[in-house]
C-alpha positions, 0 to 999 in steps of 0.5 A: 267450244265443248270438251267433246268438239275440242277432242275431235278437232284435236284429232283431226288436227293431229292428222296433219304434216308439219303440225308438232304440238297442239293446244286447244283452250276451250275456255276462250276458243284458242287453238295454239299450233307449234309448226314445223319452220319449213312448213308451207304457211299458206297451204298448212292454213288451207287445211287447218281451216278444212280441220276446224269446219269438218269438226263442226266449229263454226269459221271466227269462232275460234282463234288460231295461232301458228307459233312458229314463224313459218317466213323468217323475218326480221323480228323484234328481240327480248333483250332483258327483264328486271324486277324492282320491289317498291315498298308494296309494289313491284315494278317490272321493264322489260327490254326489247331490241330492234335495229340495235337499239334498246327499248324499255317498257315498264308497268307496275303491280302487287307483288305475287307470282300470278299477279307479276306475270300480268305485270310482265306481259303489260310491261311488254306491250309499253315497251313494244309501243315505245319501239314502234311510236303509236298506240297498237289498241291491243288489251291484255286479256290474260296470261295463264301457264298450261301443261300440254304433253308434259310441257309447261307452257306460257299462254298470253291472250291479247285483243286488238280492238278498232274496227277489225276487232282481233283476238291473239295468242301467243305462247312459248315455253315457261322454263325458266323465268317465268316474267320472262317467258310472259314477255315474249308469249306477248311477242309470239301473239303479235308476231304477224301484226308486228310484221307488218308494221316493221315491214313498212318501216325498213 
């Protein structure tokens, strides 16, 4: 996607209710969407479609991220980080909550802002796997911090691989920590597919 396509998607985006910010990442064709809570998901996704084809941009070329849970369901919950430095490594877990009960996923890096932000987001993803018992088949493409209107935000980019090939994103607002902030984009990219998942197990 081009500067000059992504500017009239924007545009066109702007123009509908229930829609608060709007983050389009032309580098990887991510459209990221902060919606109202009472929005109609169905009926929002309907026009968000309509948007994306009147701007000219062809269907699957982009992928689109609701970042708000339009249907409250019970999720699972970040419950801590911790950074440990070993020798020239550093270690980060990453605690989630489900059902009362803590889970720990770990994973291991160089030291470094950027390069820890990474190893936040991997630490997320084994601990999310701990959670459920089984292998999601989901990479970490990237995790990159991004300013859109005067807010800093956290982007996490995922692809699910198999035999319906997926790409997510999930963000969240990068105040704060910011390896904690990287562990739960992580969380906002899989919310639907962990939806899913949980939803058979309850």
């Amino acid at each position: 996607m081009d500067a000059s396509t992504a500017q009239v998607l924007r545009a066109k985006l702007e123009t509908l209710e229930g829609i608060e910010r709007i983050v389009i990442d032309e580098s990887t064709n991510s459209v990221l969407l902060h919606c109202l809570p009472d929005s109609n998901s169905s009926a929002l996704q309907v026009q968000i479609d309509e948007a994306i084809a009147s701007a000219g941009v062809e269907p699957g070329s982009v992928s689109v991220q609701l970042l708000t849970v339009l249907n409250a369901r019970k999720r699972i919950k970040f419950a801590g980080a911790d950074r440990l430095v070993e020798g020239g490594s550093v270690r980060i877990r990453i605690k989630l909550e489900w059902n009362g009960e803590t889970t720990v996923g770990e994973a291991v890096g160089e030291s470094g802002d950027l390069i820890e932000l990474r190893t936040s987001a991997a630490a997320a993803l084994h601990a999310l796997e701990r959670v459920l018992d089984e292998d999601l088949h989901i990479k970490l493409v990237g995790v990159k911090q991004v300013k859109a209107f005067d807010a800093e935000l956290m982007v996490v980019a995922l692809y699910r691989t198999g035999d319906q090939p997926q790409r997510l994103v999930g963000s969240v607002s990068a105040a704060g920590d910011p390896r904690r902030a990287a562990a739960v984009a992580v969380l906002n990219a899989l919310n639907r597919i962990l939806g899913n998942y949980l939803a058979v197990r309850e």
